[in-house]
C-alpha positions as CSV (number, residue, x, y, z in Angstrom):
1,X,70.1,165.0,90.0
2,X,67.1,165.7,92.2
3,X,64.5,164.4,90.7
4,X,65.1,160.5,90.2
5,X,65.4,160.9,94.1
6,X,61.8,162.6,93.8
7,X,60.3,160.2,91.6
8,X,61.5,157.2,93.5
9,X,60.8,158.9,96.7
10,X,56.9,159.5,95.6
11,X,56.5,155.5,93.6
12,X,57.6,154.2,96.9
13,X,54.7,155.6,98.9
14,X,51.7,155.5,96.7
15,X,48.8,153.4,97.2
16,X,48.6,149.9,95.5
17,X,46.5,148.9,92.8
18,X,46.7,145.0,91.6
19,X,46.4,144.0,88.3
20,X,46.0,140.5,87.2
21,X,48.6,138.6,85.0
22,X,50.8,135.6,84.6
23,X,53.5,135.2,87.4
24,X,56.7,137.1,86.2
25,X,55.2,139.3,83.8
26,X,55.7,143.6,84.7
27,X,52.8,145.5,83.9
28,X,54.6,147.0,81.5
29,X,54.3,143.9,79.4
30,X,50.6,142.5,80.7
31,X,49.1,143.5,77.7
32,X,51.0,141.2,75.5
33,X,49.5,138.1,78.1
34,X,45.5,138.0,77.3
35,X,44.2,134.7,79.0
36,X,42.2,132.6,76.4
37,X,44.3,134.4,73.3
38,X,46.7,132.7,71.8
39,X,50.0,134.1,72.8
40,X,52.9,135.5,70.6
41,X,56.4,135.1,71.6
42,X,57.4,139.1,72.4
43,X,59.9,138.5,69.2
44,X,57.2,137.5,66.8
45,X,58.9,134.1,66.3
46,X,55.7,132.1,66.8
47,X,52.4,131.6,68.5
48,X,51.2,129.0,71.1
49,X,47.9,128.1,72.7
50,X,47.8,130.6,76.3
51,X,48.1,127.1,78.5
52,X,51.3,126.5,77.1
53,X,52.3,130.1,79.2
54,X,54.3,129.5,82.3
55,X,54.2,125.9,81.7
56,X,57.6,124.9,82.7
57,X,58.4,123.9,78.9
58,X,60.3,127.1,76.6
59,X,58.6,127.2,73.1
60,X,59.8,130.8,72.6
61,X,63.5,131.2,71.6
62,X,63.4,134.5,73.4
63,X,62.1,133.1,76.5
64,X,59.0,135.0,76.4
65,X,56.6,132.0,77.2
66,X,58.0,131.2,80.6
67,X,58.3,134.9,82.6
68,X,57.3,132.9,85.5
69,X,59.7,129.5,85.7
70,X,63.5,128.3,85.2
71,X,62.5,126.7,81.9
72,X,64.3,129.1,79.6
73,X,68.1,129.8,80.1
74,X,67.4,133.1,78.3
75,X,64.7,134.2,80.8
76,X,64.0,136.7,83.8
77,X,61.5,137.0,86.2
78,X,59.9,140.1,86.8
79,X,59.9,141.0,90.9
80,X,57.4,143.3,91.7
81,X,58.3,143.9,95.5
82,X,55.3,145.9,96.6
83,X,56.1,149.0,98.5
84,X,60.1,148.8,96.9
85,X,61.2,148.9,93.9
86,X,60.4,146.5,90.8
87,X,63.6,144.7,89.4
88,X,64.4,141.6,87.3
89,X,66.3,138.5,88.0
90,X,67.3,135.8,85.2
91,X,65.0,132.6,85.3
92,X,67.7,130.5,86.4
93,X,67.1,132.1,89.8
94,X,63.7,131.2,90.4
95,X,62.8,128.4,93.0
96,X,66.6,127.9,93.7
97,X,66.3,128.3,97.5
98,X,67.7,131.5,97.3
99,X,65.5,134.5,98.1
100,X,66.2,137.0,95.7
101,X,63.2,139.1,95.2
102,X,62.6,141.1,99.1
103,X,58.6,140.3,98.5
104,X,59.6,136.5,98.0
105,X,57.5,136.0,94.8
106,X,60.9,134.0,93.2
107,X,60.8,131.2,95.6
108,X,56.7,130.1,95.4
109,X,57.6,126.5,95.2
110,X,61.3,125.4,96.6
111,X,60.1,125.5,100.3
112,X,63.0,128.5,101.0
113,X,62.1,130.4,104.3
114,X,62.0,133.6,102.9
115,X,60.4,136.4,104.6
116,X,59.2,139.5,102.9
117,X,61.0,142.6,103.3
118,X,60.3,145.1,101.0
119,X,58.1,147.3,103.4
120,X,61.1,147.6,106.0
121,X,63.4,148.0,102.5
122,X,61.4,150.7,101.7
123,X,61.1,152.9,104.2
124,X,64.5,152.9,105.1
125,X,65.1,154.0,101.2
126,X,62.1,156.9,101.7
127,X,64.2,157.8,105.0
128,X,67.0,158.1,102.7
129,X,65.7,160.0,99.5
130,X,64.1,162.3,102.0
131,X,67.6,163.1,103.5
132,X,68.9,163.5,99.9
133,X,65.5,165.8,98.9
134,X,66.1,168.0,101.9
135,X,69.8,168.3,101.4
136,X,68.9,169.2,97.8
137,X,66.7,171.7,98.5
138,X,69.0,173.4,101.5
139,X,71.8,173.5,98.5
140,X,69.6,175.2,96.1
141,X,68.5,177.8,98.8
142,X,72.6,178.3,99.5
143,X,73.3,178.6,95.0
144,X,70.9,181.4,94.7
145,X,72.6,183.1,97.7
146,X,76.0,182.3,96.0
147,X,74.5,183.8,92.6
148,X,73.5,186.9,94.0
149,X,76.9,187.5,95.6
150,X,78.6,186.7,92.3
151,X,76.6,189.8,90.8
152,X,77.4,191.9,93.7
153,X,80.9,191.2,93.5
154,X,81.4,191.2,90.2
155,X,82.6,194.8,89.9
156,X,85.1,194.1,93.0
157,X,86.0,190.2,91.2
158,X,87.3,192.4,87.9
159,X,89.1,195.3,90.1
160,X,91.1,192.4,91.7
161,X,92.2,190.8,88.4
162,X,93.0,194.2,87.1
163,X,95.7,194.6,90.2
164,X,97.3,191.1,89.5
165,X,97.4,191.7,86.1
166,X,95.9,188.3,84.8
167,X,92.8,189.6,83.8
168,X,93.3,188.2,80.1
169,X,93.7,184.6,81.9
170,X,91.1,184.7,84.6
171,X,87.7,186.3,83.0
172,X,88.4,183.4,80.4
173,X,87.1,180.5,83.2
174,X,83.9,179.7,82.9
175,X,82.2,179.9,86.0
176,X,78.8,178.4,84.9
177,X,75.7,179.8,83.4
178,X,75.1,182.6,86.7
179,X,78.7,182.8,87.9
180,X,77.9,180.3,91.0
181,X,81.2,178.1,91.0
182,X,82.9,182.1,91.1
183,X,83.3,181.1,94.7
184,X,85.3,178.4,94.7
185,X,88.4,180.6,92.7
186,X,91.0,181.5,95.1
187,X,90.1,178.4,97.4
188,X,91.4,175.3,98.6
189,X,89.7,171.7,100.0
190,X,92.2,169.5,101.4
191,X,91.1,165.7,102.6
192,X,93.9,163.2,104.3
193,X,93.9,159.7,103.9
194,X,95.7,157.1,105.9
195,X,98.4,157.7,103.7
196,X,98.3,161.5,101.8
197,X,97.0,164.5,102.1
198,X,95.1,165.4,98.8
199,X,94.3,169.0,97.8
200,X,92.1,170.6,95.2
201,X,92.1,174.6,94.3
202,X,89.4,174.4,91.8
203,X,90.0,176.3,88.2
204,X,94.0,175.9,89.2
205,X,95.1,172.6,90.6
206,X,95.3,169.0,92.1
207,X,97.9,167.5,94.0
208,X,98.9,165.1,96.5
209,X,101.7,165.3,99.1
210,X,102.5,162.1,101.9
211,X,100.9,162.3,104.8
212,X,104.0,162.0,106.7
213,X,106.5,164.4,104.9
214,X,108.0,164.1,101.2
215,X,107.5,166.1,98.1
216,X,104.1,166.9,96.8
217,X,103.1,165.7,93.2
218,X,100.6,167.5,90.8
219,X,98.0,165.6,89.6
220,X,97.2,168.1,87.4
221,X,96.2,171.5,86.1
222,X,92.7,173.1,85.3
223,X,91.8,171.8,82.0
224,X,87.8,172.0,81.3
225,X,84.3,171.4,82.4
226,X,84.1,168.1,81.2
227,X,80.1,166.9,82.2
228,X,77.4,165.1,79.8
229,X,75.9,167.8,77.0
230,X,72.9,168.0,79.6
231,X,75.3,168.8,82.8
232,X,78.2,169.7,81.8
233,X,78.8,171.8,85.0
234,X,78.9,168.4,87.1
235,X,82.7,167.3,85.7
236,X,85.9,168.9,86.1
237,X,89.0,167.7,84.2
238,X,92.3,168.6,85.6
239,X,95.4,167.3,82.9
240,X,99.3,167.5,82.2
241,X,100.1,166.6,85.7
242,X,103.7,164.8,87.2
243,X,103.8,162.0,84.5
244,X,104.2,158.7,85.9
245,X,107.3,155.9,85.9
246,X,107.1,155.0,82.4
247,X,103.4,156.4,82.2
248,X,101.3,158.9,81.1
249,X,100.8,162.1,83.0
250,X,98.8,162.1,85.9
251,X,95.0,163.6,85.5
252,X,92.3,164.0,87.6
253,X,88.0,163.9,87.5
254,X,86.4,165.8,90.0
255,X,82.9,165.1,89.8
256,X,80.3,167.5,91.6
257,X,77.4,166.5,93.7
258,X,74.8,168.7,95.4
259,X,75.5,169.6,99.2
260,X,75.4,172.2,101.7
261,X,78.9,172.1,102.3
262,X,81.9,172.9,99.9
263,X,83.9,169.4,100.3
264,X,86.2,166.7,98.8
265,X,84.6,163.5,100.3
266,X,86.2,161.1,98.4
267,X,89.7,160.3,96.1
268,X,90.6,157.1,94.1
269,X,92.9,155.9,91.4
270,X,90.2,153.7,89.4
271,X,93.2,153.9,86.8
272,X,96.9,153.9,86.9
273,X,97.9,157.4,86.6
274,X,94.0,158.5,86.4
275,X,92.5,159.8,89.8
276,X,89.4,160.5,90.5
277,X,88.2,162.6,93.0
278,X,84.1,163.7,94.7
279,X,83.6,167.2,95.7
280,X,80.2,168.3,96.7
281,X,79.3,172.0,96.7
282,X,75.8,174.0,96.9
283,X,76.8,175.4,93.5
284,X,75.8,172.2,91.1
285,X,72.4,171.9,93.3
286,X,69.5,172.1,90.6
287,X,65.8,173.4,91.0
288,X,63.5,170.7,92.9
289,X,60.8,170.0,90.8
290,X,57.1,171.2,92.6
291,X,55.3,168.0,94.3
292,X,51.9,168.9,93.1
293,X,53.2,168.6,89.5
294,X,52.9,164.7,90.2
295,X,50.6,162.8,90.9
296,X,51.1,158.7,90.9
297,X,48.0,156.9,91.6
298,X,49.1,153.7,92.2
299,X,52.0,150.8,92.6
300,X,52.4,148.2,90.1
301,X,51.0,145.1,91.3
C-alpha cells in the first residue's frame, strides 16, 4: 500500500537523463528503433527500411511503425511528461488540437496552444504522496503500539470472554497475524449521510437506520476476511443481511486503508443490495520500505 506511493514519490523527483529515439516511442521499447537498421514490426509480421518509421503511412498491422503519428487506428503515442508521469494515448489523439499529454509532445504540428504542465502536475502529486507517506508512516508507529497492547491484554481479552461465556465463538475471529484489528472488537463507527446514519461494529455487524427516524436494517453480519492472497487483511465481508424486495440479501465490503484515525469515510451501493463501505484504521498500515534501499538515477526522457 505504501510503497507505489514511495516509488512514484522518488521517479517524480529524480534528475533527468535524455535518451534519443523516434517521437512516441517509451524507452522501454527504444531498443527495438535503431536508426539506419531496418526495422521489425514489434509483432514480427514484417520488416521495412527505418525511413519508413514515423512516416505518416502504417505498414505494420500492429501499428508499430508509426508510435509517433495518427496513421494507424491501432496505434498509441507514448507521453513522456518530464517531471510527471509517463502514459499512453491512442494515435488517433495526436495533433487533434487537443492537448492531451501535460508536456504537450501530442500536439507538435496542429498549432494547439498548449502549455506544458507537468512540472506544476507534479509537484502538487509529490505534495500529495508526501502527505500519504507521512500518514503511512504515523499509522505504522500507532499498529505497533496497538500490537503491543494486544499482548498485554491478552490475558485480561480471554478473562472477559470467560465471564460472557462466548469464549468458544470469540477466540475463533481472526484478528490478523499480531492481534492488531483486536481493537476494533467491542466498537462501533457510525457516519451520517444526507439521508442515513450508517454503522459498522467490526467482527459483528453493518447496518443502516434513516437519518430522520424509522427502523434500522442489517446489512449484514461478520462473515470473513475477504482480501487478495497477498493482503487479505485489507477486505471484510459482512453477509446474510435484511434481504431485499424481491432480492437477495443485503451484504457489505468494507475495505481497509492505512490512517491514523479509526474511521468509516465512505458508503455506497455500487450494486443493488451490495454496499460497499471505506474504513481506514492504523491497524492495516504496513512497514515503509527504507529510502536508501533505492536509488533511481534518472527520468525517462
Amino acid at each position: 500500500m505504501y510503497c507505489p506511493y514511495l516509488l512514484l514519490l522518488l521517479s517524480l523527483g529524480v534528475s533527468a537523463v535524455e535518451v534519443q529515439r523516434p517521437r512516441g516511442v517509451p524507452l522501454s521499447k527504444r531498443q527495438f528503433y535503431e536508426e539506419g537498421k531496418p526495422f521489425t514490426c514489434l509483432d514480427g509480421s514484417r520488416t521495412i527500411p527505418f525511413d519508413r518509421v514515423n512516416d505518416d503511412y502504417c505498414d505494420c498491422q500492429d501499428g508499430s511503425d508509426e508510435p509517433g503519428t495518427a496513421a494507424c487506428p491501432n496505434g498509441s503515442f507514448h507521453c513522456t511528461n518530464a517531471g510527471f508521469r509517463p502514459a499512453f494515448i491512442p494515435s488517433s489523439r495526436i495533433n487533434d488540437g487537443i492537448c492531451d499529454c501535460c508536456d504537450t509532445t501530442d500536439e507538435y504540428n496542429s498549432g494547439a496552444a498548449c502549455q506544458n504542465t507537468c512540472r506544476e502536475l507534479g509537484r502538487k502529486e509529490r505534495e500529495s504522496l508526501q502527505k500519504m507517506a507521512e500518514i503511512a508512516k504515523e499509522g505504522f508507529m500507532l499498529k505497533q503500539q496497538l500490537i503491543q497492547e494486544a499482548k498485554r491484554g491478552m490475558t485480561t481479552f480471554f478473562c472477559f470472554l470467560f465471564v460472557h461465556r462466548n469464549i468458544e465463538k470469540e477466540i475463533s475471529f481472526d484478528f490478523g497475524p499480531s492481534a492488531e484489528f483486536g481493537y476494533l472488537y467491542n466498537q462501533c463507527y457510525e457516519l451520517t449521510t444526507s439521508e442515513y446514519i450508517y454503522r459498522l461494529c467490526p467482527f459483528s455487524r453493518v447496518s443502516q437506520k434513516p437519518k430522520y427516524g424509522g427502523s434500522e436494517t442489517s446489512l449484514g453480519t461478520w462473515g470473513k476476511w475477504a482480501g487478495p492472497d497477498d493482503n487479505v487483511y485489507s477486505v471484510m465481508k459482512y453477509e446474510h443481511g435484511t434481504g431485499c424486495w424481491q432480492g437477495p440479501n443485503r451484504s457489505t465490503t468494507v475495505k481497509l486503508t492505512c490512517g491514523k484515525e479509526t474511521v468509516v469515510t465512505s458508503t455506497s451501493e455500487p450494486s443493488r443490495c451490495e454496499y460497499l463501505m471505506e474504513f481506514t484504521t492504523p491497524a492495516v498500515c504496513q512497514e515503509p520500505p527504507s529510502l536508501d534501499s533505492m536509488h533511481p538515477d534518472h527520468e525517462e526522457l
